[in-house]
Predicted model as a PDB file, atoms N, CA, C, CB and O in Angstrom, pLDDT in the B-factor column:
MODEL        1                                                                  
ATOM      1  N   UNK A   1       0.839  -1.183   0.000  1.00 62.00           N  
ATOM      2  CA  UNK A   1       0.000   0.000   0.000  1.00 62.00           C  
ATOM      3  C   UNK A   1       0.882   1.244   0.000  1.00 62.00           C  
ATOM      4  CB  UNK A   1      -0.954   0.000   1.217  1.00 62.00           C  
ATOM      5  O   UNK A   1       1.745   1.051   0.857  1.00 62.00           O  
ATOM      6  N   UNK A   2       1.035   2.300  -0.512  1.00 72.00           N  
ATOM      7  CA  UNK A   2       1.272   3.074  -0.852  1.00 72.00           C  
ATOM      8  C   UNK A   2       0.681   4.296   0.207  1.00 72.00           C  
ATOM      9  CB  UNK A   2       1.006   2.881  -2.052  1.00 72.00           C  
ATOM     10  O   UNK A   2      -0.448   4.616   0.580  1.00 72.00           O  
ATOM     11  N   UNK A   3       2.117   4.820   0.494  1.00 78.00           N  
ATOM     12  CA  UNK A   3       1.993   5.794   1.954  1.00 78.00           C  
ATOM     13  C   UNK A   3       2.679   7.523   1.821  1.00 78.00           C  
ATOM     14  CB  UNK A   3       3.097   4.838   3.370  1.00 78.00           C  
ATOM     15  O   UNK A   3       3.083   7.694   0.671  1.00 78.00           O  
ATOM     16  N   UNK A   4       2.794   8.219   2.316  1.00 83.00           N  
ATOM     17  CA  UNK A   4       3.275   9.287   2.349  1.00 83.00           C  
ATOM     18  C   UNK A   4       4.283   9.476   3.552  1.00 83.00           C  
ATOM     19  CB  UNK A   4       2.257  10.110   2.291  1.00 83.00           C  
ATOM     20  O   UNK A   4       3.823   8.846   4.504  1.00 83.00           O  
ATOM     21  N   UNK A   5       5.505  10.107   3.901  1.00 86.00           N  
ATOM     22  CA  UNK A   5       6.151  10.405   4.613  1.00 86.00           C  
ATOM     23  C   UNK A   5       6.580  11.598   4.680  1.00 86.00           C  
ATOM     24  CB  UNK A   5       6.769   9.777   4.606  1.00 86.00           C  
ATOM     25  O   UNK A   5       7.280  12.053   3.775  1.00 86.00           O  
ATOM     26  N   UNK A   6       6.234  12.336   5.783  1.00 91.00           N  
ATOM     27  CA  UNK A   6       7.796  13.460   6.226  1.00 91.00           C  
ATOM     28  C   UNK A   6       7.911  14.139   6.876  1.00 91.00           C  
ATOM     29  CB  UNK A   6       8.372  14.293   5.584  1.00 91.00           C  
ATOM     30  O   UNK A   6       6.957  14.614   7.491  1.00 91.00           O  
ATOM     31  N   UNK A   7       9.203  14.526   7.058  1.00 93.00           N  
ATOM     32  CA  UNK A   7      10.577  14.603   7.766  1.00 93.00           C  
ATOM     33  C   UNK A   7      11.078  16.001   7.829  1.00 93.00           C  
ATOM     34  CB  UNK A   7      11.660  13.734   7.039  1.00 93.00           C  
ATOM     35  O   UNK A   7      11.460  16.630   6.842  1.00 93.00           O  
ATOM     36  N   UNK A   8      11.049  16.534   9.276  1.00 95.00           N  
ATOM     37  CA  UNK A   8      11.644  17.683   9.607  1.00 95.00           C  
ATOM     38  C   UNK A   8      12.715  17.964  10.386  1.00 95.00           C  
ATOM     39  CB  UNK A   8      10.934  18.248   9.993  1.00 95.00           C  
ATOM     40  O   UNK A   8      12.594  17.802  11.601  1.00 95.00           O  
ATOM     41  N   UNK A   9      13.667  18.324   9.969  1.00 95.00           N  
ATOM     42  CA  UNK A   9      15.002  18.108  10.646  1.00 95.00           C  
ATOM     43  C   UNK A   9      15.369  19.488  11.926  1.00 95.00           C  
ATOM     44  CB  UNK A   9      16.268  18.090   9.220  1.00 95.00           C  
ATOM     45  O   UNK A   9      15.489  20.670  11.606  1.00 95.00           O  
ATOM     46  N   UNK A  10      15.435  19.199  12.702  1.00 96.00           N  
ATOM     47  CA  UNK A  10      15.098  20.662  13.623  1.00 96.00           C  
ATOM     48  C   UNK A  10      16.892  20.899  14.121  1.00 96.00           C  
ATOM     49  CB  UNK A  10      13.638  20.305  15.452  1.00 96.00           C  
ATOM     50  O   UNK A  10      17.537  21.919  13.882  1.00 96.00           O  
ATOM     51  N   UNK A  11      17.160  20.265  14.495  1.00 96.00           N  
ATOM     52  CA  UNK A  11      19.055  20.706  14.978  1.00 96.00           C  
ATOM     53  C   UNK A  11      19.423  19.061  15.349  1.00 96.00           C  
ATOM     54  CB  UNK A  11      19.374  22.151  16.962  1.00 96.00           C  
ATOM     55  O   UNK A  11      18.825  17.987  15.291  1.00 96.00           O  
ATOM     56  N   UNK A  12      20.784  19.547  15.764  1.00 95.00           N  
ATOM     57  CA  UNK A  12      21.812  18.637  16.114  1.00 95.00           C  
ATOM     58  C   UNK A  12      22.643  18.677  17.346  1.00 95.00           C  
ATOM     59  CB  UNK A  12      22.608  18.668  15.182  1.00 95.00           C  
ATOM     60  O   UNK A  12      23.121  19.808  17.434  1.00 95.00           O  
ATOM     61  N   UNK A  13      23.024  17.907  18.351  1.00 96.00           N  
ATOM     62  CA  UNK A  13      24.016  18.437  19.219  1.00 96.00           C  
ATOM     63  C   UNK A  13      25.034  17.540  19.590  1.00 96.00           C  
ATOM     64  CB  UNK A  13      23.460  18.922  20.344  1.00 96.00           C  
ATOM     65  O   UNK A  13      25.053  16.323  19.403  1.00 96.00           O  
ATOM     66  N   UNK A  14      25.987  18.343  20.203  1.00 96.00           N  
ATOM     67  CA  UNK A  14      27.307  17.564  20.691  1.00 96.00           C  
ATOM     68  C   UNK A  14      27.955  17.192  19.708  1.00 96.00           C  
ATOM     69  CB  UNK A  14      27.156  16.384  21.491  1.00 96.00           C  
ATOM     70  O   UNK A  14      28.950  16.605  20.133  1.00 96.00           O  
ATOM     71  N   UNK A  15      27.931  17.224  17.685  1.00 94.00           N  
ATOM     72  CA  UNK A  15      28.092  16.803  16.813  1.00 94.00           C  
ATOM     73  C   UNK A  15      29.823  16.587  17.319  1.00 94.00           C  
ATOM     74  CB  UNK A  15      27.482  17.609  15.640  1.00 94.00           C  
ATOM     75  O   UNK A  15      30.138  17.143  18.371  1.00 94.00           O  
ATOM     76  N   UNK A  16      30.993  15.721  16.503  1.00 94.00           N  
ATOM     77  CA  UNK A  16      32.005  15.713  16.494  1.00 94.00           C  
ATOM     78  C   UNK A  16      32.945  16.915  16.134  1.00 94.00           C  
ATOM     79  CB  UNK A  16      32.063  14.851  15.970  1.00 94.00           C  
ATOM     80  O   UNK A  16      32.306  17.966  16.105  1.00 94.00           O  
ATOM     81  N   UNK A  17      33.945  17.027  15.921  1.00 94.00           N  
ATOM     82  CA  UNK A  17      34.692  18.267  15.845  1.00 94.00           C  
ATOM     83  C   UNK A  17      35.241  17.215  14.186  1.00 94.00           C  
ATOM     84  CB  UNK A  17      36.065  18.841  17.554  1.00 94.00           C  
ATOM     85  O   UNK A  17      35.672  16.063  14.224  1.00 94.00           O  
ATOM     86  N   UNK A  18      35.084  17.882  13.176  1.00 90.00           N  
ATOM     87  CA  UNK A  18      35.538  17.997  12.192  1.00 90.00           C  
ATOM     88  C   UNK A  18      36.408  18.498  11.440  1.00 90.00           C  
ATOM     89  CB  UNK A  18      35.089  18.092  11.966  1.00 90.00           C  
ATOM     90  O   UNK A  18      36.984  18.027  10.459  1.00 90.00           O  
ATOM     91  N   UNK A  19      36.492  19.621  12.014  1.00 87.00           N  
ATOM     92  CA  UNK A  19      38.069  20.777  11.359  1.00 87.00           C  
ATOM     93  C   UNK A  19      38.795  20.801  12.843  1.00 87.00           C  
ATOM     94  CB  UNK A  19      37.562  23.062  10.652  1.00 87.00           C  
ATOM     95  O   UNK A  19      38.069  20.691  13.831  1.00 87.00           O  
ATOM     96  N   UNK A  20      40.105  20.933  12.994  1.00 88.00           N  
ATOM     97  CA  UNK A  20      40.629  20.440  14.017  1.00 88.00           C  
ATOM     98  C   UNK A  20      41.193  22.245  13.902  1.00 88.00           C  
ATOM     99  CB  UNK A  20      41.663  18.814  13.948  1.00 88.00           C  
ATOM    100  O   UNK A  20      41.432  22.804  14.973  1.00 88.00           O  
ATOM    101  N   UNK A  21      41.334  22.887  12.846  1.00 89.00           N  
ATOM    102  CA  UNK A  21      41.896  24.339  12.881  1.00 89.00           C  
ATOM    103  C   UNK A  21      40.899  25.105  13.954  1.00 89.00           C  
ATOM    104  CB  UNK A  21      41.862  25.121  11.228  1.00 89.00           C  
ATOM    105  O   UNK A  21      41.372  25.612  14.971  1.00 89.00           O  
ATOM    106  N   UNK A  22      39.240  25.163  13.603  1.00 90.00           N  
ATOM    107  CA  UNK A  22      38.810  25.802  14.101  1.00 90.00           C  
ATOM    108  C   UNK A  22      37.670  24.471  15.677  1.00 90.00           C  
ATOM    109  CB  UNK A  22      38.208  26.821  12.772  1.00 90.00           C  
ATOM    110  O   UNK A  22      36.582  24.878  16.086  1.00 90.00           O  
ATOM    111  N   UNK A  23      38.106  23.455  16.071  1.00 91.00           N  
ATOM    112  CA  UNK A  23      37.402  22.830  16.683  1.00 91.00           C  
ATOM    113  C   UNK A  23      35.323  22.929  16.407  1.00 91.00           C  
ATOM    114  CB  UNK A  23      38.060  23.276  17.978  1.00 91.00           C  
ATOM    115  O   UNK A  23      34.395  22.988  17.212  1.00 91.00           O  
ATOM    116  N   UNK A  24      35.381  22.902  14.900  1.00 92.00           N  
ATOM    117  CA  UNK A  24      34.064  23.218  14.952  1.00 92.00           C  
ATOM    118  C   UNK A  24      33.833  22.211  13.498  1.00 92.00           C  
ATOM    119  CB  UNK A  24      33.677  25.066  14.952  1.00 92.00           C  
ATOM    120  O   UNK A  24      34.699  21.542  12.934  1.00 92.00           O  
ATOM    121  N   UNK A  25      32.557  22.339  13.168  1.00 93.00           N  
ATOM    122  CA  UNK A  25      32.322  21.326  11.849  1.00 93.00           C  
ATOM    123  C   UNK A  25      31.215  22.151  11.384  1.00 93.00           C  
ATOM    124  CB  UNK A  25      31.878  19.516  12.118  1.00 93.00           C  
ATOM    125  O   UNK A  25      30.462  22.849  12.062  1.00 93.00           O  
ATOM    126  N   UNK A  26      31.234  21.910   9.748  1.00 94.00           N  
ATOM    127  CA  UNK A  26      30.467  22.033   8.913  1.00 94.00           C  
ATOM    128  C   UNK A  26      29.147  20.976   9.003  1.00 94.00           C  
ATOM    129  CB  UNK A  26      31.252  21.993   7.823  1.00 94.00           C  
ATOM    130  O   UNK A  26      29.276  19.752   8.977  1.00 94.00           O  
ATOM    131  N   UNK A  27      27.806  21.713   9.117  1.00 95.00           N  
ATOM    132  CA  UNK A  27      27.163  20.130   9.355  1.00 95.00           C  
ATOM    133  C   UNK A  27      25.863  20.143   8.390  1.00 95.00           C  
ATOM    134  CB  UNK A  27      26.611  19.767  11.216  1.00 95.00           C  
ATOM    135  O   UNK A  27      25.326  21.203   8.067  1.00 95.00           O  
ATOM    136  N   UNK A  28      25.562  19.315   8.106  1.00 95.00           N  
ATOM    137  CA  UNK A  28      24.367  19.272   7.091  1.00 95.00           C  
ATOM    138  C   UNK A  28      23.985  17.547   7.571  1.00 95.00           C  
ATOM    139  CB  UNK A  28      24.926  19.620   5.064  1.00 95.00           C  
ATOM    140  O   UNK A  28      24.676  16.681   8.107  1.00 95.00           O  
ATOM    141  N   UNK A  29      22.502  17.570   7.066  1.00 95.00           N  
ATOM    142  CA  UNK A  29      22.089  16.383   7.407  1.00 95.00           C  
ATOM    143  C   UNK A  29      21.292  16.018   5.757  1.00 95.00           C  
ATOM    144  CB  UNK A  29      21.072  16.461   8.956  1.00 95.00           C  
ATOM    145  O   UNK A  29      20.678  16.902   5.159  1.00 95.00           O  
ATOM    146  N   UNK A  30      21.496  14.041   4.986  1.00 95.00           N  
ATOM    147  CA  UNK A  30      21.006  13.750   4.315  1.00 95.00           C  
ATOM    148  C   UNK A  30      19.849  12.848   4.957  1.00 95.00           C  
ATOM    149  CB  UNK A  30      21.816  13.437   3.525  1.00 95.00           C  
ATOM    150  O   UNK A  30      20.114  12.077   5.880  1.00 95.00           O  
ATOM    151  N   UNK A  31      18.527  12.973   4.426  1.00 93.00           N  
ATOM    152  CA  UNK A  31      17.519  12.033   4.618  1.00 93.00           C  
ATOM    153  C   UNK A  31      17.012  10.638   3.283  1.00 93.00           C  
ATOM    154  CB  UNK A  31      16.332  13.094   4.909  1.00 93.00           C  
ATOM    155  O   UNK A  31      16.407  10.828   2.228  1.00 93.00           O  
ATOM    156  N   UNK A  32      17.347   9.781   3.650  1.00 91.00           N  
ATOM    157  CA  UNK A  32      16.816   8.771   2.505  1.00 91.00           C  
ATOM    158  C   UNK A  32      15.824   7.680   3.166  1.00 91.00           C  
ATOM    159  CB  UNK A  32      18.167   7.921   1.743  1.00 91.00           C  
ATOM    160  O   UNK A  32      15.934   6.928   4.134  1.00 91.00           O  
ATOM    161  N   UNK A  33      14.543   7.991   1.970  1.00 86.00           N  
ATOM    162  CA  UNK A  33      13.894   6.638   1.867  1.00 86.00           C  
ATOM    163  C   UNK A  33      13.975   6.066   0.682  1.00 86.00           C  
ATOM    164  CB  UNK A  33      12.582   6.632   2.170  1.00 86.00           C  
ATOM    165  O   UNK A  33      14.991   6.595   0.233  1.00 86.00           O  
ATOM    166  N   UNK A  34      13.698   5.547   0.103  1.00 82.00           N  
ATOM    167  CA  UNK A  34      13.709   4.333  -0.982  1.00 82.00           C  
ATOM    168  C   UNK A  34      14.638   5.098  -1.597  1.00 82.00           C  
ATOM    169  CB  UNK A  34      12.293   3.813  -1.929  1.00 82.00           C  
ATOM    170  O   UNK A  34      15.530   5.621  -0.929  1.00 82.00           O  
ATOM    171  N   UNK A  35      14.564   5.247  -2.799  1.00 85.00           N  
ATOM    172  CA  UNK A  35      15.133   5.909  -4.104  1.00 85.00           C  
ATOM    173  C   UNK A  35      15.430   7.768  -3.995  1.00 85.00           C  
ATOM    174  CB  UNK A  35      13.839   5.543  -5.406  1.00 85.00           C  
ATOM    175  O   UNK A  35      16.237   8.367  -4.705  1.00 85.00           O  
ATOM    176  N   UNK A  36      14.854   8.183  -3.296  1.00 88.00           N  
ATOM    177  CA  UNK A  36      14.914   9.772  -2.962  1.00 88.00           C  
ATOM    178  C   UNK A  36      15.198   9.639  -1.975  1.00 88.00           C  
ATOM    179  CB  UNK A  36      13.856  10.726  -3.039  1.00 88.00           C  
ATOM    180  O   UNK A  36      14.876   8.778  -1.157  1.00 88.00           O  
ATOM    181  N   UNK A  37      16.220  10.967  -1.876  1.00 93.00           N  
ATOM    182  CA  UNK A  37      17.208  11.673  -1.183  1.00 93.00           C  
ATOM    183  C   UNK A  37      17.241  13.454  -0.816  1.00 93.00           C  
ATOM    184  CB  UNK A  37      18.322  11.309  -2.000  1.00 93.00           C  
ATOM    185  O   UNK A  37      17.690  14.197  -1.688  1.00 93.00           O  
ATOM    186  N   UNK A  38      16.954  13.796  -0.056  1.00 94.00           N  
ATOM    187  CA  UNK A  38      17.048  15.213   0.375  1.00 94.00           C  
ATOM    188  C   UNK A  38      18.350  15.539   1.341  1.00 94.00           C  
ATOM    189  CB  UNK A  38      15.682  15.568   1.155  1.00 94.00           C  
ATOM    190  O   UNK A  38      18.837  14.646   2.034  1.00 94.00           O  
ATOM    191  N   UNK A  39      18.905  16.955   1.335  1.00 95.00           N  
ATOM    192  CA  UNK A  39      19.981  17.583   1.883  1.00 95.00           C  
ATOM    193  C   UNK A  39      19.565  18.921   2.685  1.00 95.00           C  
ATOM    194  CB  UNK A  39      20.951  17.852   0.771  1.00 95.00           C  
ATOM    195  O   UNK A  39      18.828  19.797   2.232  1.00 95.00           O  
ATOM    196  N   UNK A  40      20.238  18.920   4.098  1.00 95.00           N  
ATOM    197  CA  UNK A  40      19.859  20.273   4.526  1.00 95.00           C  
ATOM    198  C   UNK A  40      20.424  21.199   4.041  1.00 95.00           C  
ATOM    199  CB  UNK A  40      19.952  20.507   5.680  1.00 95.00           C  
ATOM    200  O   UNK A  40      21.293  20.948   3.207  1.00 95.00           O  
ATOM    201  N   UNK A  41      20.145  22.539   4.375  1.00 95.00           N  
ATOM    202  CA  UNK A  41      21.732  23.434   4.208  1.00 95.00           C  
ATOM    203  C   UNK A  41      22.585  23.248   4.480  1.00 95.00           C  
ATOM    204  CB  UNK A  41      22.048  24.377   4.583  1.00 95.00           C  
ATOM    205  O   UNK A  41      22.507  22.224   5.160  1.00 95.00           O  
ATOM    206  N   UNK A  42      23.912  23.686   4.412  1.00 95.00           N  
ATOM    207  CA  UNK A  42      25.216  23.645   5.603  1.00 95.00           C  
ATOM    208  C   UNK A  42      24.868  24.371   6.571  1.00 95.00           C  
ATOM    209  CB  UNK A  42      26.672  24.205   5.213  1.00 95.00           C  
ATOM    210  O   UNK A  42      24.294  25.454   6.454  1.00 95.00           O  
ATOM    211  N   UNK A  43      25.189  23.829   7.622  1.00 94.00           N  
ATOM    212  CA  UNK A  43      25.515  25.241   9.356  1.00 94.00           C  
ATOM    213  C   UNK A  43      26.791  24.958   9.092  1.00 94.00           C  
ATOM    214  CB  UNK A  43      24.941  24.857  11.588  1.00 94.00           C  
ATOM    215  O   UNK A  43      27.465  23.936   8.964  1.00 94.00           O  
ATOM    216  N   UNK A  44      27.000  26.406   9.027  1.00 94.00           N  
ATOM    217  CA  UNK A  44      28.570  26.527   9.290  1.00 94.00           C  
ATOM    218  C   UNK A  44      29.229  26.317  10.478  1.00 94.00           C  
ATOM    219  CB  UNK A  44      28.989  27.695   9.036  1.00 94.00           C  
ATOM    220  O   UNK A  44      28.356  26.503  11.326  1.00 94.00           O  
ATOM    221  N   UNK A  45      30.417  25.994  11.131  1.00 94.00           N  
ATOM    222  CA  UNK A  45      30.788  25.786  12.389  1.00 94.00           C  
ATOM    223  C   UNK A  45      30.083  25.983  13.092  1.00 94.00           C  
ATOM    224  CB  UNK A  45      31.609  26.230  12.766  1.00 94.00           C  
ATOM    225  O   UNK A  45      29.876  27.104  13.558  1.00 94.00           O  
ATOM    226  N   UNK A  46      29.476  24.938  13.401  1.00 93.00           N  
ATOM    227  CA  UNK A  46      28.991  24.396  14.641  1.00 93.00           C  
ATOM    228  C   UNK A  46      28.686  23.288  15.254  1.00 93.00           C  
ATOM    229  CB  UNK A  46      28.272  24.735  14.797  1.00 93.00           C  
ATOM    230  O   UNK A  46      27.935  22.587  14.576  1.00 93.00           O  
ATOM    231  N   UNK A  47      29.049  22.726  16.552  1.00 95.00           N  
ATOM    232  CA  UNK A  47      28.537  21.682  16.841  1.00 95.00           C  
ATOM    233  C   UNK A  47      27.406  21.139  17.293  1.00 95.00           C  
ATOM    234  CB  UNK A  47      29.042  21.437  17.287  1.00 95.00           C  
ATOM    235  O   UNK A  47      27.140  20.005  17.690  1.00 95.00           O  
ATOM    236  N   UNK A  48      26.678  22.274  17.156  1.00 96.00           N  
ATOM    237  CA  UNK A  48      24.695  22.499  18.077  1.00 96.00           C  
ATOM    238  C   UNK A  48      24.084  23.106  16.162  1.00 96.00           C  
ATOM    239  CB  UNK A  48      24.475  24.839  20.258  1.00 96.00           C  
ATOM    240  O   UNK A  48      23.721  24.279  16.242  1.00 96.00           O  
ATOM    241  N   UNK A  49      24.013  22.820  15.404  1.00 96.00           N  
ATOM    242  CA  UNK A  49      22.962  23.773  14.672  1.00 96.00           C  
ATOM    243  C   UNK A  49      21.990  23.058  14.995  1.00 96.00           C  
ATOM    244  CB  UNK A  49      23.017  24.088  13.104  1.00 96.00           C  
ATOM    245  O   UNK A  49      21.682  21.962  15.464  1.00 96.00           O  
ATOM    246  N   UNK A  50      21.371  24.535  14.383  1.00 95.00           N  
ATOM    247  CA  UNK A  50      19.747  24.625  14.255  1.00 95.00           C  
ATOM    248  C   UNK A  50      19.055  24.767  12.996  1.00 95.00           C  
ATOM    249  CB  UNK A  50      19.255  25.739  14.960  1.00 95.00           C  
ATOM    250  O   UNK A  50      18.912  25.895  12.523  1.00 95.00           O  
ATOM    251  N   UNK A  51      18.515  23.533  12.278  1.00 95.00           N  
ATOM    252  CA  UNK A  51      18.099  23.734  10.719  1.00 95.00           C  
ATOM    253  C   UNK A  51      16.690  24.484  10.581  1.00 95.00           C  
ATOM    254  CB  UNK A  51      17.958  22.195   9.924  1.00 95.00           C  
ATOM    255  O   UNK A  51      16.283  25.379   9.839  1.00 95.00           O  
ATOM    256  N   UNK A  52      15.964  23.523  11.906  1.00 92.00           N  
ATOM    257  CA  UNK A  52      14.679  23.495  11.468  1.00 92.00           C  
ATOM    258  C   UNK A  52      13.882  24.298  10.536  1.00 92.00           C  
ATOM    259  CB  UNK A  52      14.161  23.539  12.337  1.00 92.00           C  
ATOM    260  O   UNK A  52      13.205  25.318  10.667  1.00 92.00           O  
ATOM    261  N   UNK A  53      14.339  23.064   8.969  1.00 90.00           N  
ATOM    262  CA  UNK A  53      13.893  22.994   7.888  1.00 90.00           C  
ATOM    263  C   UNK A  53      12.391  22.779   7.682  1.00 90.00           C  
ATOM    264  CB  UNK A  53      14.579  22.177   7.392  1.00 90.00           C  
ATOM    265  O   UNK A  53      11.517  22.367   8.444  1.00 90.00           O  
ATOM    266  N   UNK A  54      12.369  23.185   6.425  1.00 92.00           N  
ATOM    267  CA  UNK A  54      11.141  22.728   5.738  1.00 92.00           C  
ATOM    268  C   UNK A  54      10.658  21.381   5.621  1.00 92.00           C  
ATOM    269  CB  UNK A  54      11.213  23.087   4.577  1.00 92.00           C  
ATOM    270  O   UNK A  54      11.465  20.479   5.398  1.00 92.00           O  
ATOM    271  N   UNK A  55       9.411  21.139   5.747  1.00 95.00           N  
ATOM    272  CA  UNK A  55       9.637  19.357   5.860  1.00 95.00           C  
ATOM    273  C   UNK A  55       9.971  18.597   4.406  1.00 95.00           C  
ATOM    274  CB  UNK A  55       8.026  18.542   6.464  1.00 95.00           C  
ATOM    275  O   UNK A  55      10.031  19.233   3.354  1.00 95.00           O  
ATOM    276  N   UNK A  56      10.052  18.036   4.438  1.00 93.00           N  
ATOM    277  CA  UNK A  56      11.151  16.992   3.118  1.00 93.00           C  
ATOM    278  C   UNK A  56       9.639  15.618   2.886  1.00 93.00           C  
ATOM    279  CB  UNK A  56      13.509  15.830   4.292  1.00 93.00           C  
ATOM    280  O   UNK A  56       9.343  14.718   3.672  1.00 93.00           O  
ATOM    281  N   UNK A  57       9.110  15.894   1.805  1.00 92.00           N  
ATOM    282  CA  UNK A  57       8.012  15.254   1.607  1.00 92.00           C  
ATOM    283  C   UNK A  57       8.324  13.622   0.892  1.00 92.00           C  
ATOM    284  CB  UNK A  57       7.142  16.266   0.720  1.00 92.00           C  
ATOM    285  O   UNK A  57       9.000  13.834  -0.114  1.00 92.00           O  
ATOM    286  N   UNK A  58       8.123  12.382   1.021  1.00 87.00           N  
ATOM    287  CA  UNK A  58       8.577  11.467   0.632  1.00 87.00           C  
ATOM    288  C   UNK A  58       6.858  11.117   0.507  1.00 87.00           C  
ATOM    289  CB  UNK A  58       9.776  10.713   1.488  1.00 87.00           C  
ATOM    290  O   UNK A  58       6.036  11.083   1.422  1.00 87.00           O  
ATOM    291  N   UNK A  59       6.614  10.834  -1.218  1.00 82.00           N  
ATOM    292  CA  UNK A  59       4.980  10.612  -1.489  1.00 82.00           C  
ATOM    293  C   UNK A  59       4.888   9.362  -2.625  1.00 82.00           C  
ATOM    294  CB  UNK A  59       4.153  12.230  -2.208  1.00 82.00           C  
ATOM    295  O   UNK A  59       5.573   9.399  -3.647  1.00 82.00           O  
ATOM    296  N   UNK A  60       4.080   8.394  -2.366  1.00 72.00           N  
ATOM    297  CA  UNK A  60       3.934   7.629  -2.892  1.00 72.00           C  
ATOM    298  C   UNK A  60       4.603   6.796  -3.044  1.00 72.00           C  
ATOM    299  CB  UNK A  60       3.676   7.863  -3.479  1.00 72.00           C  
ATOM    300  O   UNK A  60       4.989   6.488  -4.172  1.00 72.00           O  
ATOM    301  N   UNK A  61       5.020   6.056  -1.789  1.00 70.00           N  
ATOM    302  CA  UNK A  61       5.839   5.164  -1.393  1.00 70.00           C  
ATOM    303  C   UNK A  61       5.366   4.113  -0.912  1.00 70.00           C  
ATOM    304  CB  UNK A  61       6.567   5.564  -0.681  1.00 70.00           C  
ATOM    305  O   UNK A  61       4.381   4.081  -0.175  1.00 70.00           O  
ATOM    306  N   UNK A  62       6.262   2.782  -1.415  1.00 71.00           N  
ATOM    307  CA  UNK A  62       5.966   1.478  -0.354  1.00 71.00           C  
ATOM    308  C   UNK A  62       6.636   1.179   0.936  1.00 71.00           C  
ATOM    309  CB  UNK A  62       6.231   0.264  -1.009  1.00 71.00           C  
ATOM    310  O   UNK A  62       7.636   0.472   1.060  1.00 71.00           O  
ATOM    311  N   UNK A  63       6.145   1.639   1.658  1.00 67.00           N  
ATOM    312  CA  UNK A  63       6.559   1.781   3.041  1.00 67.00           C  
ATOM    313  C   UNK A  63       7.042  -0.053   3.565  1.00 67.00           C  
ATOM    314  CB  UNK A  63       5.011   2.591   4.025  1.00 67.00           C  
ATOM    315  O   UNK A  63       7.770  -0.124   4.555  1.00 67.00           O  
ATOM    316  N   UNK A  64       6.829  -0.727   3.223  1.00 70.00           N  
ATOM    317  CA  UNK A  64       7.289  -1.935   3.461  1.00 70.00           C  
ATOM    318  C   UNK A  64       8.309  -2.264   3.802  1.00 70.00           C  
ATOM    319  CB  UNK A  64       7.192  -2.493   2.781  1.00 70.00           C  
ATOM    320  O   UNK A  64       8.618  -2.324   4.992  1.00 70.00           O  
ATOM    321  N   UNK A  65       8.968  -2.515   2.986  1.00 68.00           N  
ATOM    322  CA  UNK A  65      10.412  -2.804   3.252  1.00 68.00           C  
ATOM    323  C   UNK A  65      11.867  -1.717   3.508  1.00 68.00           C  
ATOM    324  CB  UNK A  65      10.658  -3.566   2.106  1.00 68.00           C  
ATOM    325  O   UNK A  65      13.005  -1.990   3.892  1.00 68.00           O  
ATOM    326  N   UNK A  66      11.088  -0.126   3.016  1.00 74.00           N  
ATOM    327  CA  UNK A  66      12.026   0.642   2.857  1.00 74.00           C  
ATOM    328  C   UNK A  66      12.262   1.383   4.388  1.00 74.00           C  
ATOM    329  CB  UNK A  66      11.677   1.536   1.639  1.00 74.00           C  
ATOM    330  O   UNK A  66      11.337   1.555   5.182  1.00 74.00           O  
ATOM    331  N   UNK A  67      13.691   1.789   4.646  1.00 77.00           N  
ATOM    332  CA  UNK A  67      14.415   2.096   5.706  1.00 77.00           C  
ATOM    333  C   UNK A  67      14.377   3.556   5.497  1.00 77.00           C  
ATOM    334  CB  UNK A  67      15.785   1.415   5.799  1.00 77.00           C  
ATOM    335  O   UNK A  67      14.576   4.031   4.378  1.00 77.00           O  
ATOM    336  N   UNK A  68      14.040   4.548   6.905  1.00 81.00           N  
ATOM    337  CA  UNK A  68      14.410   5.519   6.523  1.00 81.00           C  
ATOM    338  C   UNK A  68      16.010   5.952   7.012  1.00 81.00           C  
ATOM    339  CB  UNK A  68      13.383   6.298   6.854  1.00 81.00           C  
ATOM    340  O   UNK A  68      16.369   5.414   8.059  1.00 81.00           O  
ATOM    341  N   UNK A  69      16.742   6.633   6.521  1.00 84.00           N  
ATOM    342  CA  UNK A  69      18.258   6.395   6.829  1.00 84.00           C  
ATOM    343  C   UNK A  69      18.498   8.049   6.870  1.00 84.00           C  
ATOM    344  CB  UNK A  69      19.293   5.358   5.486  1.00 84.00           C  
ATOM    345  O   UNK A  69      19.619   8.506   7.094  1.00 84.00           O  
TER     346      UNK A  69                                                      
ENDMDL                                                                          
END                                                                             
């Protein structure tokens, strides 16, 4: 059966330190279900951003077997 999904990405915390120059990271988050794929913006250095994006619509899907990742 055929379903609708989605996904709002609101922030992040404690993320790892990625650039070791400035102890801070570039961070963006990817969302995948089946075959489609969405990207946040970048936050620039930081280890706390705050996206809370637009929601990321995943439509007409078989929710069955697919993982959201």
């Amino acid at each position: 059966m055929p379903g609708k999904l989605k996904v709002k990405i609101v922030a992040g915390r404690h993320l790892p330190v990625m650039d070791r120059a400035s102890d801070l990271t570039d961070a963006f988050v990817e969302v995948k279900f089946g075959n489609t794929t969405f990207k946040t913006d970048v936050y620039l250095k930081s280890l706390n951003p705050q996206w809370n994006s637009e929601w990321f619509k995943f439509e007409e899907l078989e929710i069955g077997e697919n993982v959201l990742e």
